[in-house]
C-alpha positions in Angstrom: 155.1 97.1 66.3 154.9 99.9 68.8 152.6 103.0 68.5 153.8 106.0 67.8 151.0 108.0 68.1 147.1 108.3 67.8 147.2 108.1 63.8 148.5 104.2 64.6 146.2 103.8 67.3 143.0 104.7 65.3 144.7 102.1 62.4 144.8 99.3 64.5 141.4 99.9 65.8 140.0 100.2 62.2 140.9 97.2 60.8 140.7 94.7 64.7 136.6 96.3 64.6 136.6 95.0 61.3 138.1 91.4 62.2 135.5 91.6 65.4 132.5 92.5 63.5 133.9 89.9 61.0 133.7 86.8 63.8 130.5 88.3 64.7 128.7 87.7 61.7 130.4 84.5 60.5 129.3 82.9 64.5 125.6 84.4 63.9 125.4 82.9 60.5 126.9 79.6 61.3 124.4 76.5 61.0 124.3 72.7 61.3 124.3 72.1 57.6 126.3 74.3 56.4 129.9 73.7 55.0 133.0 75.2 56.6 134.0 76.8 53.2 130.3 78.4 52.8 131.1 79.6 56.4 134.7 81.5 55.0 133.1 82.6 52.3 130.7 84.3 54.3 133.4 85.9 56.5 135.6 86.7 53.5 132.7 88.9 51.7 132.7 91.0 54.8 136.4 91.4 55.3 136.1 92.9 51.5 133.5 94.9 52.2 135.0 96.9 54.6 138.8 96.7 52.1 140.3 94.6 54.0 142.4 91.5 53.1 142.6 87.9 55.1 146.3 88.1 56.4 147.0 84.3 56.4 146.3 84.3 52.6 148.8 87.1 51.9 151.0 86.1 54.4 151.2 82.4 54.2 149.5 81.8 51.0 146.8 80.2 53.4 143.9 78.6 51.7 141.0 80.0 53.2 140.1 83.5 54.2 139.8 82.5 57.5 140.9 79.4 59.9 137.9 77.2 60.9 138.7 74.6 63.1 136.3 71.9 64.8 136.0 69.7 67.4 139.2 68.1 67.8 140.8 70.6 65.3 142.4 73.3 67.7 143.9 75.7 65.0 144.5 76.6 61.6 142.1 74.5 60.2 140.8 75.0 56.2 137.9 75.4 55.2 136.6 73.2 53.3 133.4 70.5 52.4 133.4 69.4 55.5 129.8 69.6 57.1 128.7 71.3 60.5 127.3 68.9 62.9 124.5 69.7 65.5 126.8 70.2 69.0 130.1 70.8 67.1 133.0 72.9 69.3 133.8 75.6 66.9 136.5 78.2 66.5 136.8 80.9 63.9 140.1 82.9 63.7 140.2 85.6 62.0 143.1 88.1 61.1 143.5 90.9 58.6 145.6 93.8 57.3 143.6 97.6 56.3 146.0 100.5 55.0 149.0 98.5 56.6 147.8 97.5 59.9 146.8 94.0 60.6 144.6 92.6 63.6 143.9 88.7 65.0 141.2 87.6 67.1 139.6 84.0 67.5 136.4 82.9 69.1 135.2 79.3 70.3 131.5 78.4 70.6 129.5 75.6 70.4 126.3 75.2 68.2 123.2 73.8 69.4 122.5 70.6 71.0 124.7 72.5 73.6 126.8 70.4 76.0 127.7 72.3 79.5 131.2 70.5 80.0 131.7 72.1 76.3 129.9 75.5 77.8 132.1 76.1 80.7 135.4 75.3 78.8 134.9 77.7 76.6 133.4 80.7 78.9 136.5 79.8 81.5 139.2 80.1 78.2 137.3 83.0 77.6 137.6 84.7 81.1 141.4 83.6 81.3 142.3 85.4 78.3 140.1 88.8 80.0 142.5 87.9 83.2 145.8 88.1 81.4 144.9 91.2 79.5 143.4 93.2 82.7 147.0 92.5 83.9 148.9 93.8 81.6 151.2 97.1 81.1 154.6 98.7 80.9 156.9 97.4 82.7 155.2 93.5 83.6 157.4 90.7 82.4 156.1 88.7 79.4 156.3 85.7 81.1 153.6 87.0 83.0 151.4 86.0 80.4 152.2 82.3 80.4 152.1 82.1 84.1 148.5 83.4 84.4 147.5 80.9 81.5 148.8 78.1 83.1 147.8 78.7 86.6 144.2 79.6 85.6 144.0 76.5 83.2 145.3 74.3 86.3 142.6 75.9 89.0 139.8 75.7 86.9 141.3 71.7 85.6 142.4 72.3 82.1 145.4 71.5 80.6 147.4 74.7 78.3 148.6 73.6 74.9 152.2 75.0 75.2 153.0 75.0 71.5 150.7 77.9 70.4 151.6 80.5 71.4 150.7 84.7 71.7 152.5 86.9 69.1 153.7 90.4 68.4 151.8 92.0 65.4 150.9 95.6 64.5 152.4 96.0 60.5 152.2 92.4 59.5 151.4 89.3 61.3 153.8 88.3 63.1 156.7 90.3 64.6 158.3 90.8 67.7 158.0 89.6 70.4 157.6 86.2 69.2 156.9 82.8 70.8 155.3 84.5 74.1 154.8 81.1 75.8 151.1 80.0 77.1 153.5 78.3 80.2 155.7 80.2 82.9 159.3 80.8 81.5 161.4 82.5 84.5 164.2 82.2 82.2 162.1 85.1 79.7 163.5 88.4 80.9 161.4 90.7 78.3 159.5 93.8 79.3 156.2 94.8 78.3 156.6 98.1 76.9 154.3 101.3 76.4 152.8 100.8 73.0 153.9 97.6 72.3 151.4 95.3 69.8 150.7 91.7 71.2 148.2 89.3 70.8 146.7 87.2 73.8 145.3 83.9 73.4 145.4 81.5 75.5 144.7 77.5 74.9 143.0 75.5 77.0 142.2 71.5 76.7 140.3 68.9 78.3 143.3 66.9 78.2 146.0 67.6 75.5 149.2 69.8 76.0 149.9 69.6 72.3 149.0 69.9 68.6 149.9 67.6 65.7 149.6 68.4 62.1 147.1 66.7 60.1 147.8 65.6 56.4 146.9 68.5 54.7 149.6 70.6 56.0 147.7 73.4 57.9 145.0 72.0 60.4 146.6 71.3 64.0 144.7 68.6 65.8 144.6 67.0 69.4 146.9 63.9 69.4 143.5 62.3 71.5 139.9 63.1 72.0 140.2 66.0 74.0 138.3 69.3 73.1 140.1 72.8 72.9 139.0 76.1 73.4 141.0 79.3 72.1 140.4 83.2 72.2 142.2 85.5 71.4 142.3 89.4 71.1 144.7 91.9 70.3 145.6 94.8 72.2 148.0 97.9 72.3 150.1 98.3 75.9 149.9 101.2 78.1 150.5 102.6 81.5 147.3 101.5 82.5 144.9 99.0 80.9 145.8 97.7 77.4 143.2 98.7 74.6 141.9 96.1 73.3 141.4 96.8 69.6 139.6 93.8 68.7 136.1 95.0 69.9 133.0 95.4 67.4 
């Protein structure tokens, strides 16, 4: 979508605090232990809480409120009765629609015994994804957003997955622009523009450059055993910074 004014500004910032303060809690309340499904059930009591709704469920019929992937899981995963080890890579995504506006965010982390390699992927996906949105506003090309990815994942030795990509969303989802590559596409001649709605996350590997679908239809998964970090916020376009509306 694009903004048309303060009264969309303030919803789009209403329901991404809600999806932030949603991660939040579901990360602090994570344990070794614990199922992934006890962990969505914990984020989906909050999301109602506040009135909002998990967009993948009424979007995609999605079962989960949220996607938890681990470990060699990079996206989408369900929850389920599938245990949380000591050490495990972890990412929640979480996305949501309040009064008509919808926000996505995702955070990886590991949980104790920590392991630094683990660490340093995640805070460098992390500080990518802060790069990329610091450089953002009307008038940069869109393909600016794949060529930062990619050339940050290659300096600090990381490989991008390239079939995930960063999204359009603002009144559902998933809108335009769509398929906002993670890679460099000189052929991609679109504009940012003043207002516009996108999501930023970037991908970054140990050693994949793609996902596969698992048998149940919804998790994507490493092809190997590399490990995968993704975050992701989203923010509204301006002259200047973007705002990032995603912030507890």
């Amino acid at each position: 979508m694009t903004v048309e004014g303060k009264d969309d500004i303030d919803g789009l910032k209403e329901i991404g605090k809600i999806v932030a303060l949603t991660i939040s809690e579901m990360k602090n309340q994570t344990r070794a232990g614990m199922t992934t499904k006890e962990l969505d059930e914990i984020g989906g009591r909050f999301l109602r809480r506040y009135g909002a709704v998990s967009a993948p469920k009424i979007t995609y019929n999605f079962p989960g409120n949220t996607c938890i992937s681990i470990n060699h899981e990079v996206a989408h995963g369900i929850p389920g009765n599938r245990k949380i080890q000591e050490g495990d890579l972890i990412n929640i995504d979480v996305s949501a629609e309040l009064n008509g506006y919808f926000a996505d965010a995702g955070h990886s982390f590991q949980i104790p015994l920590y392991n630094p390699s683990v660490t340093r992927l995640c805070q460098y996906t992390h500080n990518t994804m802060m790069k990329v949105i610091s450089s953002l506003k009307h008038g940069v090309r869109l393909n600016e957003i794949g060529r930062i990815i990619q050339n940050e994942a290659q300096k600090g030795g990381y490989k991008v997955i390239t079939d995930l990509c960063s999204h359009g969303i603002g009144r559902s989802l998933h809108e335009a622009p769509e398929d906002i590559l993670p890679i460099y596409d000189k052929g991609d001649k679109r504009v940012l523009k003043e207002g516009m709605v996108i999501t930023i996350e970037p991908f970054l590997s140990t050693g994949a450059e793609y996902t596969v679908v698992s048998s149940d239809g919804w998790t994507l998964c490493v092809p190997d055993n590399s490990l995968c970090a993704q975050y992701e916020h989203t923010i509204i376009i301006t002259r200047d910074q973007p705002i990032i509306t995603t912030l507890a």
